[in-house]
Every structure is written in structure tokens, then in C-alpha cells.
N, C-alpha and C positions, 0 to 999 in steps of 0.2 A: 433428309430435308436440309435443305442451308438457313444458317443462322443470318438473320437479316437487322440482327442489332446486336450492340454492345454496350456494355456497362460503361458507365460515363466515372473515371476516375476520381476528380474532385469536385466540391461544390464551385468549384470556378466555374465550370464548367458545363455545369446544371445553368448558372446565371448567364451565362452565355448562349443556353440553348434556350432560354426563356426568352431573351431579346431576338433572336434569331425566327422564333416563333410568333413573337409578338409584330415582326417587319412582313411576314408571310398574309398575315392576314388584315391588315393594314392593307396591302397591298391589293390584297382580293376584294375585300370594302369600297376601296377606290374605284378598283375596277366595274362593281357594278353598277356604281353611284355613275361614272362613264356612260355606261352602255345602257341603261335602261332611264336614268332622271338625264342628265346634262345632254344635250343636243349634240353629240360625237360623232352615231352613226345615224343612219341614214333610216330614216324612220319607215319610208315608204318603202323599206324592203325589209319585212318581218324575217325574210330566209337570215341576211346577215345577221342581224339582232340573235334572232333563235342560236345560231350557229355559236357568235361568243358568250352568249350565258350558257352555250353547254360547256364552252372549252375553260369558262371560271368555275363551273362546277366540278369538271375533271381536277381544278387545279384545288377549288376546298376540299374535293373527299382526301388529297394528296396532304392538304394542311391541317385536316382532322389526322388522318393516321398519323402524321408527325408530332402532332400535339398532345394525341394517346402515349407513343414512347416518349416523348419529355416528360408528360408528367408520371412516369416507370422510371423513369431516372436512364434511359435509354437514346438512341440516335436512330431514326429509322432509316433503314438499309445505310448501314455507317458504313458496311465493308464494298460499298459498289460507289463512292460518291461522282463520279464521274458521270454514271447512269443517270443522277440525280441534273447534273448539269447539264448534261444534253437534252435528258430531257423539257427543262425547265428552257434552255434555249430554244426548240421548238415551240414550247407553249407559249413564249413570247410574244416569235417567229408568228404565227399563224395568228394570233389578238392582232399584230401590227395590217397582219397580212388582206382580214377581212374588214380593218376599220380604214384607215388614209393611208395605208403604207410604210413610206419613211417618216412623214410629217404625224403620224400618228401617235398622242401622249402615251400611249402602251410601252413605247419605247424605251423609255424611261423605268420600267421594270428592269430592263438590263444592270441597270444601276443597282437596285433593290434586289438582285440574285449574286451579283459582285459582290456586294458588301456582305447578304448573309454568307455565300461561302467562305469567305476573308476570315468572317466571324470565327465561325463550325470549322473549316478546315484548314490545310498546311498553306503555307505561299506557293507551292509549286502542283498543289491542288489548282486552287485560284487562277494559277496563269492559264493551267488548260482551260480552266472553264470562259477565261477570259478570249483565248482562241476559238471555243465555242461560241459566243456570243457572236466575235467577229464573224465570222463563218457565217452564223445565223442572218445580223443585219445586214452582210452583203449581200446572202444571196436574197434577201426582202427587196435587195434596188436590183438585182438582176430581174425578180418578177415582176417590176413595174418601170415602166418605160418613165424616165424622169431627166429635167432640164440641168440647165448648170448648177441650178439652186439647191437641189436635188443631191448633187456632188459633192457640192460641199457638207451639206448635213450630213450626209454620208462620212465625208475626211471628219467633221466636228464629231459628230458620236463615237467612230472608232479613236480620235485621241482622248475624247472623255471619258471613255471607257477603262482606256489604260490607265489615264489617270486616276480613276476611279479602283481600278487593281492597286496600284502601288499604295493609293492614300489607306486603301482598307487593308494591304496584310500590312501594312508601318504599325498603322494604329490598332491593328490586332495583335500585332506581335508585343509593340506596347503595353497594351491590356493585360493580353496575356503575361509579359514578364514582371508587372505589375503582381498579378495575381499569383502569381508562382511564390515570388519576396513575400509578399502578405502571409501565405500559408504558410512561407517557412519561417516567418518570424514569429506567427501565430503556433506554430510546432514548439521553436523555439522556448517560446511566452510560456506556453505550459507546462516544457520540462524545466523551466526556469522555475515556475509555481510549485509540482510536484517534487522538487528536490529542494525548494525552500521549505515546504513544509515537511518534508523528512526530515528535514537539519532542525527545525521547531519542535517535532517530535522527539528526537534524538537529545535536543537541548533540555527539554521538559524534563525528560526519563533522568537524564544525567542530576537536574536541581530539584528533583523530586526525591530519588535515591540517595545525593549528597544532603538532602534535610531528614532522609529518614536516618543515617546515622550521625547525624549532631544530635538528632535527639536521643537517639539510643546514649550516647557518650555521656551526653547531660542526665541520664538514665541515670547512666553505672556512677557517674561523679555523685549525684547526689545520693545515692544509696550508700555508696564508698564512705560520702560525711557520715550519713545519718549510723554506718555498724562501727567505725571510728569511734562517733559518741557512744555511742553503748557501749560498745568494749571497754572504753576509759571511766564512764560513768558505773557499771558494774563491776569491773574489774581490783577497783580500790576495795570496797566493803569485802568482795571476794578475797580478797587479799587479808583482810584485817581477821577476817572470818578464819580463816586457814591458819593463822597466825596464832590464834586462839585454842583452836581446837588442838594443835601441836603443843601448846601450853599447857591444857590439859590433860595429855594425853603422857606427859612427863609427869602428873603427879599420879599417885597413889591410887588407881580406881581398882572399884570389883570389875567381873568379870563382864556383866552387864552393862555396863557404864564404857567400858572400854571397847564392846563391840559397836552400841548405838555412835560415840565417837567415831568408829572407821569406818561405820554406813556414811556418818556426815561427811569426813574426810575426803570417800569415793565421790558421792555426790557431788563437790566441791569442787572436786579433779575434773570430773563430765562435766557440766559448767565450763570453767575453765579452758577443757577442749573444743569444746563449743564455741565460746568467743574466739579461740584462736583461728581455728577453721573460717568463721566471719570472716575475722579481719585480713586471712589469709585471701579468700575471696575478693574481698572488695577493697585491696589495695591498688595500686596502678599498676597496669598489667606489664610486664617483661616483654619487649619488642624484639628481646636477642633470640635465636635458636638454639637448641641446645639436645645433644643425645636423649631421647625417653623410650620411654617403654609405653608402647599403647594401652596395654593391659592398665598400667597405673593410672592411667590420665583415665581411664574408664572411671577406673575403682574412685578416684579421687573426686568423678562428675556423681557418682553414685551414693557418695558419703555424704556432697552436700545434698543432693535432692532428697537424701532420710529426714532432714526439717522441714520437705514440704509438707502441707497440712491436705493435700491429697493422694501422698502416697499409707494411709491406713488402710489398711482391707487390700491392697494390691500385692502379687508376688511379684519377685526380678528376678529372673535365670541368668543366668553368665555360663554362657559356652567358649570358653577361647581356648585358641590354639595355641597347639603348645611351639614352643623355641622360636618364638616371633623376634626377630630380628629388630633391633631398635630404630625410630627415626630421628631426623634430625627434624625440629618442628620449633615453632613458639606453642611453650606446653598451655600458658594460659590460655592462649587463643581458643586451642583445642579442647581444652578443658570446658572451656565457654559454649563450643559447637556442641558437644555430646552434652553438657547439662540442658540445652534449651531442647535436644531431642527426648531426653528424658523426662523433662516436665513436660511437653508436649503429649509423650504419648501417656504421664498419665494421667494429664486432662481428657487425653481421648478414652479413655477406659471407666469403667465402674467396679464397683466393688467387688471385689472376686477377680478380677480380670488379674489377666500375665503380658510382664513383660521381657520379653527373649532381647538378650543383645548377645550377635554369635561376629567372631570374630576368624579369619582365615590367610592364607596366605597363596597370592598368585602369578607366580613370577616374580618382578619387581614392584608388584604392588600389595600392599596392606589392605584387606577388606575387614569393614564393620557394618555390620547390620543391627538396626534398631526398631522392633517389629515389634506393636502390640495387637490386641485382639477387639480393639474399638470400635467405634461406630464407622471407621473408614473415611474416606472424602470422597464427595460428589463429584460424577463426570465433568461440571463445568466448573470446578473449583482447581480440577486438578496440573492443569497449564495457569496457575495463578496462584500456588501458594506460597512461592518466592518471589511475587513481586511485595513490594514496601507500602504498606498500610494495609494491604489485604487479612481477614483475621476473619475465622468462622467462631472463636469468642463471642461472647458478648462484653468481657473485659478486655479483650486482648488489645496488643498495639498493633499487630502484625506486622512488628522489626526483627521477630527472632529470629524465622530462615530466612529473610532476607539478608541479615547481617552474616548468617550463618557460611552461606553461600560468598558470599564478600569476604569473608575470612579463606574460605575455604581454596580460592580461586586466586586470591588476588596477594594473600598472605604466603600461605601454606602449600599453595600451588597443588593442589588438590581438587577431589571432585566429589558433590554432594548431587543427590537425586533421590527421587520419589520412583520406587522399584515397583513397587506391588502393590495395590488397593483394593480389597473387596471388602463384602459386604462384612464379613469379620474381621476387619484391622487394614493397616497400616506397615509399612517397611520404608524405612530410610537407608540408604547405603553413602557408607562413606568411603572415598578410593583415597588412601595416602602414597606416593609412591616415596621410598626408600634406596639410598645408594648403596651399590652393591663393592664390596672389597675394603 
């Protein structure tokens, strides 16, 4: 079967078939209003009358079906337009033919079929249909014997007609290139919008991320004061205290006396190493790189999280490998990454629970893994727990893998990631790469 329509490209174009639709029947309207109210034809012969309200009727069921595919978003028989013209010239042809002839207002459809093809089709559509027309109203004066007067309405229509050609593809081409600019600045408009708001988005991400580590920094500064003061506020009496017991410890004691002294002594010591560890902590962190040993910077994340007050009741395994090759790193940074992994997972764990940190070596790269057996994170959590304020806490800031990752990338030139989640735990992996020679 042949395809008797096509899909109408743009909305220009739909609007154009809507005017083109709307001149059709307009046209038909008039017509009847002609031939059956206004005194045009000839009343005492029913046969003529009968004859043009059939051939307006042939012409509506033709501006029904065209008005069905406009409003389909379609052209009916788009691929035959010529068919459409011809025939539209005979249907002219024949209204003219049975009412006055040449002198007949029917004629003037010729005009109302120019301008819609002008409309609907190319320029050089148009110009045939416009030699159809001709064709048509000539031979309308060939079927009726007509004076000079005759002749000239004759010369008059066919230059009105041309002119009627040329005025309608000008001002259709117009429209149309009118409408084409429109659309494509309206294209334009939107990828101007859609990439303004990407750059908004972008911009967002950027002064959201840059405030979640000002406040991290304001974090560590103010914690930095606050084990500052304590170390110097404890540290003196620790001092005075040590000083004492040394004094003592030089005179005369029994046996008893002198070990309860070097219980105090040790105590004293532990203390002691305690605030230095602090203040080792939360000093200003070292920007330089420098050779380390991973293992150490483990063991060093590992000594401070023994103060957290949720690691009781938990065990830590340490798997590493052995003759791991040293990197060149900022050790604090690093130190900083694996302690927020290891308080994290043992926020995520309960009593009893284990925490595996296994270490390995692949190629040029340093792997550490940081796995514990906790409650795990949720499927829709899991593409979001390195963005900045996110935190499945209820105290949490959720800066720590996000800084984490910021260090990781942008420092250390490393790579951090969420490996494995199920319903028993957790796996962090960290990639350091290593120069080799």
C-alpha cells in the first residue's frame, strides 16, 4: 500500500498547516453561502445549484480528510502534491464552469489555492500549480463564447494570478525563514539554558565542597588549640609529679615502697606518651612528602584510634605484606585517610565485631583494604558517601570521606573507593601508587 502522508518536521510547520486548513474551509463556507443564500446562480434551474453543492461537497469530504492529518501532525497525500493541484484546478474549473463563467466570483479561489500551496509547498511546487490554474481558467474562456470584455478578464486573472504566485512563495519563504531563525535560536536558547545550568551546578558542587573543607580545617584548628592546651595545662603538674617521684625514689625505700613508686613512674610515662601522641596529632600537618612505610602510617592511624571510646569490645587484625616498598606521600595526610577509615568502621561495628586491614602489592601499585563486619550501607547511600555533608551518623559531619577522597586525589595522587558492601560489612580500598628504581 502507498504511504499517503508524512510526518511534519517542526512545529512551524504544523502552524502553517493550521492556516492552510483554516483558508480551505473558509473558502468552502463562502462557497455555499454563494450558491445556495446570495443570488449567484440561477435559481430556476435546481439541476445547476444541485450540481455545485455536490462539487463543494466533493471539495469538504477532501478538507475533512486534510483536517484529520493536520490535526495527526501529518500532510495528506504530501508525496503526490501536484495531484492535489490539479485536482483543486479542476474543482475550481467546473464551480466557475456551472455558475457565470469567467465573470464568476469562484474564480477567485484560484487565488485561495496559490497562496495555500505557497503556504504547504516549495516555490517551484507553486509555479506548476500556478500553470495549472492557467491552463484551467483558459480553457473556462475557451468553453464559453466571450467579448472583448471577456479578454481582458481573462489577461487580468492570469497576471493576477502570477502575481499572486510570486507574492505568496516571497512571503512564504519569508515566514518560513523567519521560522527556521526562531527555532534555531529557540535550540540555541535552550542549550544556552541547559549548559548555564550545568555551570550553576558545577559552580554549586565546587562552593559547597570548598565550604565543607574550611570547615573541616576550622575542625582540626580548633581541636589542634584545644590538645595544645591540655598537653601544656597537664603536662607541667606531669612534670612536677615525675620530678618528685625521681626524688623519692633516690632516698632509702623498702621494697614495697619502691615498686608502688615505679607503678607511679610507668603510669606517668603512659601519660606522658599520651599527650605527646595528642599533640603529635594535632599539630599543623607537613605539606612536604617524604619516603614512609605504609605499614607505619597504618600502625600510627591505629595507635591513635586505641583512645577512641568506641573501640572496647572490638578486635583489629593487621594482615600486611611483607617487603612492601616504601612511598613517597605526605605521611600526615595519610595518616589522617586511614584514621577517619578506622573510626568509621568502628562506628559501623558492635561489640564483638572485627576489623581486618589487609595490605598487598600490585605492580606499581600499594593496595590497602579496610573491611569490617558491620551493619553495611544501603543501596541508595552507596553512590553518596563521598559527597560533603552526607553522614548516616546521627552525630556525624559527613567531611571525613569526603576530605578523605580530596586528599587522596588531589594530594597524594591516589585513589579511594567503596569495594564491597553486604549485608555483613564494609570494604574500603585504598590504591597508592609508588615509583619504581
Amino acid at each position: 500500500m502507498l504511504n499517503t502522508q508524512q510526518q511534519l518536521p517542526r512545529e512551524s510547520d504544523l502552524a502553517a498547516e493550521s492556516i492552510t486548513v483554516k483558508i480551505r474551509w473558509f473558502g468552502l463556507c463562502v462557497g455555499y453561502l454563494l450558491v445556495n443564500v446570495v443570488d449567484v446562480v440561477d435559481k430556476s434551474q435546481p439541476r445547476t445549484q444541485a450540481v455545485m453543492n455536490a462539487i463543494l461537497t466533493l471539495g469538504a469530504v477532501y478538507a475533512l480528510l486534510d483536517t484529520w492529518w493536520s490535526l495527526r501532525g501529518r500532510v495528506f497525500l504530501a508525496r503526490w502534491p501536484l495531484i492535489i493541484s490539479a485536482m483543486e484546478a479542476v474543482f475550481i474549473g467546473l464551480l466557475c464552469y456551472f455558475d457565470q463563467g469567467l465573470d464568476s466570483p469562484f474564480r477567485f479561489y484560484y487565488f485561495l489555492s496559490l497562496l495555500v500551496c505557497a503556504i504547504r509547498h516549495s516555490p517551484s511546487i507553486t509555479l506548476i500549480t500556478f500553470s495549472f490554474h492557467c491552463a484551467s481558467f483558459i480553457g473556462l474562456s475557451l468553453s464559453h463564447a466571450h467579448s472583448a470584455q471577456g479578454t481582458f478578464t481573462l489577461g487580468v486573472m492570469l497576471v493576477l494570478m502570477g502575481w499572486v504566485t510570486w507574492a505568496g512563495t516571497s512571503l512564504s519563504g519569508l515566514l518560513k525563514s523567519a521560522g527556521r531563525r526562531f527555532l534555531s535560536l529557540n535550540q540555541e536558547l535552550q542549550q544556552n539554558q541547559a549548559m548555564l545550568e550545568l555551570r550553576i551546578h558545577e559552580r554549586t558542587k565546587e562552593l559547597q565542597e570548598s565550604q565543607a573543607l574550611l570547615v573541616q580545617q576550622e575542625k582540626q584548628a580548633a581541636f589542634g588549640l584545644l590538645a595544645a592546651g591540655i598537653a601544656h595545662e597537664v603536662g607541667n603538674p606531669l612534670a612536677a609529679i615525675s620530678s618528685l617521684v625521681q626524688m623519692l625514689n633516690r632516698r632509702p625505700n623498702d621494697e614495697y615502697t619502691r615498686e608502688r613508686l615505679q607503678m607511679v613512674d610507668d603510669q606517668l610515662r603512659r601519660i606522658q606518651r599520651t599527650l605527646r601522641e595528642l599533640v603529635d596529632f594535632s599539630r599543623p600537618a607537613v605539606s612536604e612528602q617524604s619516603l614512609c612505610s605504609l605499614h607505619d602510617i597504618i600502625d600510627v592511624a591505629l595507635n591513635i584510634a586505641k583512645y577512641y571510646k568506641r573501640t572496647k569490645g572490638k578486635t583489629i587484625e593487621t594482615q600486611y605484606a611483607p617487603d612492601l616498598p616504601p612511598i613517597r606521600v605526605v605521611r600526615d595526610q595519610l595518616v589522617q585517610v586511614f584514621l577517619n577509615l578506622i573510626l568509621n568502621a568502628m562506628d559501623a561495628t558492635e561489640e564483638g565485631g572485627v576489623i581486618r586491614i589487609r595490605t598487598e602489592q600490585d605492580g606499581n601499585i600499594l593496595r590497602a583494604e579496610v573491611h569490617d563486619d558491620g551493619h553495611g550501607i544501603s543501596p541508595e547511600d552507596r553512590d553518596r558517601v563521598f559527597q560533603p555533608y552526607f553522614t548516616t551518623k546521627e552525630t556525624g559531619t559527613g567531611l571525613g570521606l569526603f576530605v578523605c577522597r580530596r586528599i587522596m586525589e588531589q594530594t597524594i595522587g591516589g585513589k579511594i573507593g567503596l569495594r564491597h558492601v553486604s549485608e555483613p560489612g564494609t570494604t574500603f580500598v585504598i590504591e597508592l601508587p609508588y615509583e619504581t628504581g
